[in-house]
C-alpha positions as CSV (number, residue, x, y, z in Angstrom):
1,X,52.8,85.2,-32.7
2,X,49.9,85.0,-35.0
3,X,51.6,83.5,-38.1
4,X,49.5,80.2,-37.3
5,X,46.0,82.6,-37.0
6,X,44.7,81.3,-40.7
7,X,45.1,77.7,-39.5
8,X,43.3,78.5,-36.6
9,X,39.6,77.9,-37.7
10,X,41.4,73.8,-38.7
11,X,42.6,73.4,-35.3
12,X,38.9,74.8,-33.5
13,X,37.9,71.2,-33.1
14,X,41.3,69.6,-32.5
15,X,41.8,72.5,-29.6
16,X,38.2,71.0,-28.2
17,X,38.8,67.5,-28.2
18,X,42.8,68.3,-26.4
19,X,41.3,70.7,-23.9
20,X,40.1,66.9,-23.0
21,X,42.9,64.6,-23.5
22,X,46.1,67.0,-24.0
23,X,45.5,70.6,-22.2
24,X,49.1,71.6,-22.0
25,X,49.0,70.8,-26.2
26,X,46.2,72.8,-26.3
27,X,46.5,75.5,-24.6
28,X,50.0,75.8,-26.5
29,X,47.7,76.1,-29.6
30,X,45.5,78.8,-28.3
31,X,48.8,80.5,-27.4
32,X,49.5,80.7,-30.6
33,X,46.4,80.7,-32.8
34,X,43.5,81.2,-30.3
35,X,40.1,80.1,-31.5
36,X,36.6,79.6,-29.8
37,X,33.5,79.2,-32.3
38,X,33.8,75.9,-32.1
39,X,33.9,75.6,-28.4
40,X,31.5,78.1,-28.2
41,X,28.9,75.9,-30.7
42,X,29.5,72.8,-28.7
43,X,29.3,74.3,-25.1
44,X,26.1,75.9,-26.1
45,X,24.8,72.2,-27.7
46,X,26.1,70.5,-24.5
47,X,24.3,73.2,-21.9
48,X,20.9,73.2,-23.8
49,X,21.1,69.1,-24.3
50,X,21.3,69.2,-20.3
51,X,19.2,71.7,-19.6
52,X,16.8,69.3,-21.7
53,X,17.3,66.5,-19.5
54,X,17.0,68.5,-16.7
55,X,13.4,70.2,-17.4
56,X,11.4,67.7,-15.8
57,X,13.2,68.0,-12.4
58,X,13.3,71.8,-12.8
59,X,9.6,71.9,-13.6
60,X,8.4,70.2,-10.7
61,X,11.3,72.2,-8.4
62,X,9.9,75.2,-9.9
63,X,6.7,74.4,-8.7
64,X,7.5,73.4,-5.5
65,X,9.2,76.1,-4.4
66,X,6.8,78.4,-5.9
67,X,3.7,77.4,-3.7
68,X,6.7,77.1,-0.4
69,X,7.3,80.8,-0.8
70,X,3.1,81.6,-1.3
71,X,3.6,80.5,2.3
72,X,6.7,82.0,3.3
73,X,7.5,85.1,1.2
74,X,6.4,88.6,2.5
75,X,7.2,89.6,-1.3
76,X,4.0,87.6,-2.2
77,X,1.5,87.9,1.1
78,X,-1.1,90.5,-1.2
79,X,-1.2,88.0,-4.6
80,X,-4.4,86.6,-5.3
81,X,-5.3,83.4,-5.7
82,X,-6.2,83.5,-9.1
83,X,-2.6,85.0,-9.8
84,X,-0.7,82.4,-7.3
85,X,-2.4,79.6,-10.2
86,X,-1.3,81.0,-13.0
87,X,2.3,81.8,-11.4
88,X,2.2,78.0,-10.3
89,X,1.3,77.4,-13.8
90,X,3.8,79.0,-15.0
91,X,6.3,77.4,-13.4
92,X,5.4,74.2,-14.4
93,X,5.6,75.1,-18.0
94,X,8.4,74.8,-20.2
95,X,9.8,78.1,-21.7
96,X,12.2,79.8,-24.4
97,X,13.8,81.2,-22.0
98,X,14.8,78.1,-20.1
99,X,16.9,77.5,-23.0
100,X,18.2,80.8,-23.1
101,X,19.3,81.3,-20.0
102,X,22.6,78.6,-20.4
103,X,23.8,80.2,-22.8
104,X,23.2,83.5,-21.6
105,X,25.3,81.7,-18.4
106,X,27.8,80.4,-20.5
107,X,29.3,84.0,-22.0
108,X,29.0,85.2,-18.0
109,X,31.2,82.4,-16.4
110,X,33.6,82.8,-19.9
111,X,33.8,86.8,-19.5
112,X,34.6,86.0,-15.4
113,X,37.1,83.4,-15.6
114,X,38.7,85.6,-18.2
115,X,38.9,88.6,-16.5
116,X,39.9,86.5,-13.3
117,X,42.9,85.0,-15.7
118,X,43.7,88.2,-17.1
119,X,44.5,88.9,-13.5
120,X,46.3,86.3,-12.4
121,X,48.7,86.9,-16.2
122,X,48.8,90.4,-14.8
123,X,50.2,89.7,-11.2
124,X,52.5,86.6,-12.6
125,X,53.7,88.5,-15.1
126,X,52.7,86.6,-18.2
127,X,52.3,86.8,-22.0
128,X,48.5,86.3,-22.4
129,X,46.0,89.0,-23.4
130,X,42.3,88.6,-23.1
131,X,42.0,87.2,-26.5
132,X,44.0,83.9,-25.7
133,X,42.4,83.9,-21.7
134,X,38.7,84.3,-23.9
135,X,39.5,81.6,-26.0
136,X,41.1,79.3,-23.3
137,X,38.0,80.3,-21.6
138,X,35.3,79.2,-23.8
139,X,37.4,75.9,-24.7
140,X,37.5,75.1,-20.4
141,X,33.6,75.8,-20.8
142,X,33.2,72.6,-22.4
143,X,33.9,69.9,-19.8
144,X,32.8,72.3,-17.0
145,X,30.0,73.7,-18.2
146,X,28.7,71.6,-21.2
147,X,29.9,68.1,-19.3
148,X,28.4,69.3,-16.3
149,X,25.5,70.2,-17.4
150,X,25.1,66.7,-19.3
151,X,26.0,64.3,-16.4
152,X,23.4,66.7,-14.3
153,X,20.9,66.2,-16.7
154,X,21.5,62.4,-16.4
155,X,21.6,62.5,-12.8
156,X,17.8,64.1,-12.3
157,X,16.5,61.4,-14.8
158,X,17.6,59.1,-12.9
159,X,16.2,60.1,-10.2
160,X,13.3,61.4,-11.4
161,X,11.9,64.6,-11.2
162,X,10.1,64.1,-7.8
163,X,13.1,63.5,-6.0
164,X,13.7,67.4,-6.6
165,X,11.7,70.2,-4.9
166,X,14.4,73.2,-4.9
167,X,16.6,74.5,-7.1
168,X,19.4,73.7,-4.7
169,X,18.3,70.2,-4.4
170,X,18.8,70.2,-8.2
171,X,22.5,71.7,-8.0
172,X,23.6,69.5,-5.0
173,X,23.2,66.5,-7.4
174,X,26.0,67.3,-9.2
175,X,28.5,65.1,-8.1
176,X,30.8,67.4,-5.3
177,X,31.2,67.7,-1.6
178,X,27.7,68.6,-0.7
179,X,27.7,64.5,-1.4
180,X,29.6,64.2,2.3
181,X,27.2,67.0,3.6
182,X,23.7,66.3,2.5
183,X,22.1,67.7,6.2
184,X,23.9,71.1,5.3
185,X,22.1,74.4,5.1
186,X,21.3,76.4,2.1
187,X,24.1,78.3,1.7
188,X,26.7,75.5,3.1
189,X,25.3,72.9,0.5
190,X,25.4,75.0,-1.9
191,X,29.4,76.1,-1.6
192,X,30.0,72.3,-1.1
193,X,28.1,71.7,-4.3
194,X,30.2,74.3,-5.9
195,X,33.3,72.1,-5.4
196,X,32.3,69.6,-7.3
197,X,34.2,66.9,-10.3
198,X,33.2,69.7,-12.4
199,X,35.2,72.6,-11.2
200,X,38.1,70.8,-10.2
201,X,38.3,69.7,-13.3
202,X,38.0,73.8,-14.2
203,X,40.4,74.1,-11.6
204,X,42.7,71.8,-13.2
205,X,42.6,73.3,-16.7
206,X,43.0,77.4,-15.4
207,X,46.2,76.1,-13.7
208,X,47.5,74.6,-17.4
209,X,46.0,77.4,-19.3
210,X,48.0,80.3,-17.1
211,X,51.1,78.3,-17.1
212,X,50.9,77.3,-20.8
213,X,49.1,80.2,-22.4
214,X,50.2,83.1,-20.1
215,X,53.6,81.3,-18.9
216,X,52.7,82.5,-15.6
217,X,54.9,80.1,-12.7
218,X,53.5,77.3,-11.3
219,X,52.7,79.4,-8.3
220,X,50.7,81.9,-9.3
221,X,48.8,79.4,-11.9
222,X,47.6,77.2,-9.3
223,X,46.8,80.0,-6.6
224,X,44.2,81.7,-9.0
225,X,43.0,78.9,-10.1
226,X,41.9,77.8,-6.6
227,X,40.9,81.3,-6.2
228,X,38.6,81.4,-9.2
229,X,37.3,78.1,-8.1
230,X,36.6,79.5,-4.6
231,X,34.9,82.6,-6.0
232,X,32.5,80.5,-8.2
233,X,31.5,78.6,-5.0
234,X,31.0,81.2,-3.0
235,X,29.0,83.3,-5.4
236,X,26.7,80.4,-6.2
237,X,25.7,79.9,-2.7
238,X,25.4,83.5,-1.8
239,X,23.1,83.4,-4.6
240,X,21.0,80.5,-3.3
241,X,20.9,81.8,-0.2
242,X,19.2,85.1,-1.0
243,X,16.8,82.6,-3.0
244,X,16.0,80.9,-0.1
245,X,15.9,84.1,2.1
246,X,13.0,85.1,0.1
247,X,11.8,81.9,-0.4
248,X,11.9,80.6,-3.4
249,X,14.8,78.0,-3.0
């Protein structure tokens, strides 16, 4: 099984630009010689490029939805004003962590979908371990993740940042089905918005990856592949809607 594993840092790139253009070729690779520093680098370059483009429109949603919830949240009745400027401040400002946060997001959503995989291997039976799910992983990060956060980045631009006053507003951009919803509450426009071109196209690649990785059946690849895609949805908005429960989204 590993007698390809010193070619493996060579094929890194190859493995990136197939996860594109051939999965089932490389996901066969990763079977055999799994690798993910280079996915890793370039998911990470991808996520902080968009989160880049992106700033402006965050910026001014993060200042919009700080002075709604001065006026909404219990959690911030008793701050002064001198406080509620520099919070406003704040959150109008640019910040390290801004650009630490993706990535920190991108090993989350790469440990979850693996752990969701390893599943799935387990219950169909398969051949993977969480080495080869990790790296398969981290190489499905790319167009997901990376892409996503790209084409998001081009999308508030476009816009402009005053077209954005929530963090869900934001999200909901991404091309998905909170497109054919956009009168949806919180927490339905945000599970629509978690279906988007995006994680289909995650969908898509968990299927290939637990058939060709794992050699899971057809059956059991495409069922937690919809579930994992499911899950993500439904986490997302049940995160946005405890945001906008406090208000702050």
């Amino acid at each position: 099984m590993e007698t390809s594993a010193p070619g493996a840092k060579a094929s890194g790139l190859s493995t990136v630009v197939n996860t594109i253009a051939s999965p089932s070729e490389a996901f066969e690779t990763l079977r055999v010689a799994p690798t993910w520093g280079w996915a890793c680098l370039i998911a990470i370059v991808l996520m902080v490029i968009g989160t880049y483009l992106q700033g402006p429109a965050a910026r001014h949603a993060g200042v919009a939805s700080m002075q709604q919830a001065f006026t909404t949240s219990s959690l911030l009745a008793n701050v002064t004003p001198e406080k509620k400027a520099q919070m406003i401040a704040q959150a109008g400002q640019a910040s390290v962590m801004s650009y630490i946060s993706p990535i920190i997001t991108l090993f989350v959503v790469v440990l979850f979908n693996t752990l969701a995989t390893l599943i799935g291997n387990a219950v169909g039976r398969g051949q993977a371990d969480f080495k080869r799910l990790w790296a398969g992983s981290m190489n499905i990060a790319i167009p997901t993740l990376g892409l996503g956060a790209i084409v998001l980045g081009i999308i508030t631009t476009l816009r402009g940042p005053d077209s954005f006053s929530s963090v869900a507003q934001i999200l909901r951009a991404t091309p998905s089905l909170a497109y054919l919803a956009p009168g949806a509450a919180v927490g339905v426009g945000s599970f629509l918005a978690g279906i988007s071109v995006f994680s289909l196209w995650g969908l898509f690649l968990n299927a290939t990856m637990l058939r060709v990785t794992a050699k899971t059946t057809a059956g059991v690849a495409w069922t937690f592949a919809i579930l994992i895609t499911l899950l993500g949805a439904l986490t997302g908005a049940a995160f946005l809607t405890a945001l906008h429960n406090m208000g702050f989204a």
